[in-house]
C-alpha positions in Angstrom: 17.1 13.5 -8.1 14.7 11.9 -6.1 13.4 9.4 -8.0 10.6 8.6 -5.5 9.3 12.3 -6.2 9.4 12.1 -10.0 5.8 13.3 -11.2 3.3 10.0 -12.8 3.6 11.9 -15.6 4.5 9.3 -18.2 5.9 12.3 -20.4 8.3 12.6 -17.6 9.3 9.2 -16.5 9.6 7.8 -20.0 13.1 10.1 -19.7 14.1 7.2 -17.3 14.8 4.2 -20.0 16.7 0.5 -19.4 19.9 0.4 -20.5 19.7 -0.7 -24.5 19.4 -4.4 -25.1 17.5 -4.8 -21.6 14.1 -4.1 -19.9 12.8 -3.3 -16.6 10.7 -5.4 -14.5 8.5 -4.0 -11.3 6.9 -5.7 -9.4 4.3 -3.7 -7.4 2.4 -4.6 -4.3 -1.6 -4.7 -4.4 -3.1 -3.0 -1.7 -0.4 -3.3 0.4 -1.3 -0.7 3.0 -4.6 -2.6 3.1 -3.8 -6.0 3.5 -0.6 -4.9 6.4 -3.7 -2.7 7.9 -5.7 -6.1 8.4 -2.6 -8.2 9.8 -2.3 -5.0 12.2 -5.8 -4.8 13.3 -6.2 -8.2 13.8 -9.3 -7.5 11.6 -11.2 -11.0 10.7 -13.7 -9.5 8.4 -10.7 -7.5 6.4 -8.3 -10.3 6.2 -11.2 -13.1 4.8 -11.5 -10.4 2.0 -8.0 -11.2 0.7 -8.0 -14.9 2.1 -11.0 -15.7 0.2 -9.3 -14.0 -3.0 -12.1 -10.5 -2.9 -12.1 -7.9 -4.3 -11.9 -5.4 -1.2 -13.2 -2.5 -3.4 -16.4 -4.4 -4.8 -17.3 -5.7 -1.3 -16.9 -2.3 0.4 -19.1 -0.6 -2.7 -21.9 -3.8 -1.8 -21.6 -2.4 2.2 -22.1 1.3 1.1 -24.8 0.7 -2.4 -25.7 -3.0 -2.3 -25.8 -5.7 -4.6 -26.4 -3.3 -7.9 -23.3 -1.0 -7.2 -22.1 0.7 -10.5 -18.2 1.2 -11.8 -18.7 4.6 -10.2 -19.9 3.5 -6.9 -16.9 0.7 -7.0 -14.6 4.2 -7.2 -16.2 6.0 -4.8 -15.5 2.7 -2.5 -11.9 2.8 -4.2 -11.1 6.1 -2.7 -12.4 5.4 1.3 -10.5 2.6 1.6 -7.4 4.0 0.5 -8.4 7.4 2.3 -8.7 5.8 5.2 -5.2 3.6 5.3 -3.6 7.3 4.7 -5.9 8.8 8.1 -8.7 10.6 6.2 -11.5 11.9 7.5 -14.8 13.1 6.7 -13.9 16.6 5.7 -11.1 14.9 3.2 -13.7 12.4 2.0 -15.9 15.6 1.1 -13.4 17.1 -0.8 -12.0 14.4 -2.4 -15.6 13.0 -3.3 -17.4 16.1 -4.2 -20.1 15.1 -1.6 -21.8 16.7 1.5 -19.5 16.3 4.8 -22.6 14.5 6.3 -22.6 11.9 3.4 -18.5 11.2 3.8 -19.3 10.8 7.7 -22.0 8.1 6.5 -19.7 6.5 4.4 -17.3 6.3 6.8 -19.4 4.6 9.4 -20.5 2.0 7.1 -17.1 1.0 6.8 -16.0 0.6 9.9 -19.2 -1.5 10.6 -18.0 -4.8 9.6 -14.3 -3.9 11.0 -14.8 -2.8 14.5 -11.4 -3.5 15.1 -9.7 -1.5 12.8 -11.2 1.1 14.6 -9.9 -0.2 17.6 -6.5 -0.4 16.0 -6.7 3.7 15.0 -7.8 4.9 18.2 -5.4 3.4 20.2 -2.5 4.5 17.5 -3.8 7.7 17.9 -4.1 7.4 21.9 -0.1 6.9 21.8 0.6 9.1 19.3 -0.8 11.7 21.7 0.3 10.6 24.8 3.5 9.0 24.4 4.1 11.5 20.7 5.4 8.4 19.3 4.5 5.8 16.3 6.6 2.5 15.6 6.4 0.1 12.9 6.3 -3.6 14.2 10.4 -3.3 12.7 11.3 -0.6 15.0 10.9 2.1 12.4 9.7 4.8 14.7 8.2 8.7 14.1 8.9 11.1 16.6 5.9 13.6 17.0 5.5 17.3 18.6 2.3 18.8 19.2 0.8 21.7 19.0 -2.7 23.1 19.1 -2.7 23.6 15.5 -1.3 19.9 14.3 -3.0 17.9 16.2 -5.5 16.8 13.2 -1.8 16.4 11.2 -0.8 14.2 13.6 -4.4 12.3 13.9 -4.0 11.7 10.5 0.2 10.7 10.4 -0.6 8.4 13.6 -3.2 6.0 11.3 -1.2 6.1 9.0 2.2 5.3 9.5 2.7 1.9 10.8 0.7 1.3 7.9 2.4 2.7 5.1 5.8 2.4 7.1 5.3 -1.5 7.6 4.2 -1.6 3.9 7.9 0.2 3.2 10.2 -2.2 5.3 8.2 -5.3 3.9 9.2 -3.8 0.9 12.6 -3.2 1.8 12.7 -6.7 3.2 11.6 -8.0 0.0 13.8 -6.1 -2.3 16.9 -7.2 -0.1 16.2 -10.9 -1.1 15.1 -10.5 -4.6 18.6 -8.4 -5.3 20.7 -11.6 -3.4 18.9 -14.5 -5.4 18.9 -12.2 -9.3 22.9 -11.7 -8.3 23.1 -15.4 -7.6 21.4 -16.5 -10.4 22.9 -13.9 -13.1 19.4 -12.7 -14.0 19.4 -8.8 -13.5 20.1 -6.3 -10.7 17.3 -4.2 -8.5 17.9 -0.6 -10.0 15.1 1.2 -7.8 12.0 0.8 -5.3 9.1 3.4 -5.5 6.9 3.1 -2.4 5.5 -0.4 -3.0 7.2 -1.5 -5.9 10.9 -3.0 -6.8 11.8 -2.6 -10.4 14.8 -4.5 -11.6 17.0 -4.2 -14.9 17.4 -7.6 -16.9 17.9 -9.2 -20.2 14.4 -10.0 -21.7 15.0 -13.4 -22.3 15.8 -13.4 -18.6 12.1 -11.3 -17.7 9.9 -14.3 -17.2 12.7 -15.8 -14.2 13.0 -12.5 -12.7 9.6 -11.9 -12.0 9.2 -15.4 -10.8 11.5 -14.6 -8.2 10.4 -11.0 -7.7 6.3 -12.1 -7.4 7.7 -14.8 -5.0 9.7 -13.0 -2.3 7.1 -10.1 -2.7 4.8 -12.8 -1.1 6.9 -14.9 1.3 8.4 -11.7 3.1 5.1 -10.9 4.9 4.4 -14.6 5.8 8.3 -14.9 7.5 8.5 -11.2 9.3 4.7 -10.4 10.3 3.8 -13.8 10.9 0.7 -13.7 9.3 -1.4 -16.1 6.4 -3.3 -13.1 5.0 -1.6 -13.3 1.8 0.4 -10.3 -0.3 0.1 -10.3 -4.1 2.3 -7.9 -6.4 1.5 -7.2 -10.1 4.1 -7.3 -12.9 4.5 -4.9 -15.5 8.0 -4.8 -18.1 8.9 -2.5 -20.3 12.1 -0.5 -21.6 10.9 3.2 -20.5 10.2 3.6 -16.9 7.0 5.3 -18.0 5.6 1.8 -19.4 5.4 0.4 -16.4 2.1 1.0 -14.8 
């Protein structure tokens, strides 16, 4: 099967176990359509967030509730911002929220307040998606696009989003490439799969605390070498012998 399509379903993926005697270890990017979206856009006030180590959720629910935002407001926050790295707009916000379109569309324009040039950034992906019906990654990964008068929210939507989530892949790809060459070098364990943002590798688990070492590290060197860029990456570590474990 395709393993990126296997359901979350823990129930499901704890069918998926490491061979016996070893573990897996993933290592997952955080935020990593986010933080490529403010190398892209050029965005200052997006990349201080993660330069100054913030928590881009908790600032973005202080811009929409202020200082006395609750957990709920911090999910509500949760969801724009990764709504709008995968092309949302304000009827999608509606749904997804369960509030009036009127109240997504505010929400919407009090994020983009302090990041006027990720706007910038979307229009102008959506401008050549339209006019030239083509989107490419800073790699060369490119999507071919064919419109119609019925698609072209579809494609709206596909042309924010992917030299975002497409960049995120290849830096993933990137990333994986090296962590497999340095765990075969080293004898520590072998990449077995990558699921959107994440690598997860098969090792002994006296060997787990080396492999992530070098996993966490590529994870975050990769961006710095191929986008050129000192907004930093961060990836998150979870081991355990049933793929389901792993959050």
């Amino acid at each position: 099967p395709n393993l990126q399509n296997i359901p979350r379903d823990k129930t499901i993926k704890n069918i998926f176990r490491a061979t016996p005697g070893y573990v897996f270890t993933q290592a997952d990017y955080s935020q990593a359509e986010l933080r490529v979206l403010a190398v892209l856009a050029d965005d200052p006030w997006l990349q201080n967030v993660y330069k100054e180590g913030k928590d881009l959720h908790s600032e973005i629910a202080i811009q929409f509730y202020g200082e006395d935002y609750t957990s709920e407001d911090r999910v509500k926050a949760k969801m724009v911002n990764f709504g709008i790295a995968y092309g949302s707009g304000a009827n999608t916000m509606s749904e997804n929220l369960g509030i009036p379109k009127h109240e997504a569309q505010r929400l919407l324009d009090d994020w983009y307040r302090p990041m006027p040039n990720v706007r910038k950034y979307f229009d102008e992906k959506i401008k050549i998606a339209f006019e030239q019906k083509i989107s490419t990654t800073p790699f060369g990964r490119r999507r071919n696009f064919i419109l119609t008068p019925k698609n072209k929210f579809a494609v709206r939507n596909e042309a924010m989003n992917t030299t975002i989530q497409g960049t995120a892949s290849d830096l993933t790809l990137f990333s994986l490439v090296a962590i497999q060459k340095e765990l075969t070098e080293r004898n520590l364990g072998s990449v077995v799969l990558t699921v959107h943002d994440s690598v997860i590798a098969e090792n002994l688990p006296e060997h787990t605390e080396a492999v992530a070492e070098v996993m966490v590290r590529h994870m975050r060197e990769v961006p710095k070498k191929y986008l050129k860029t000192d907004v930093p990456f961060a990836a998150d570590v979870d081991v355990g012998e049933l793929w389901g474990e792993l959050d």
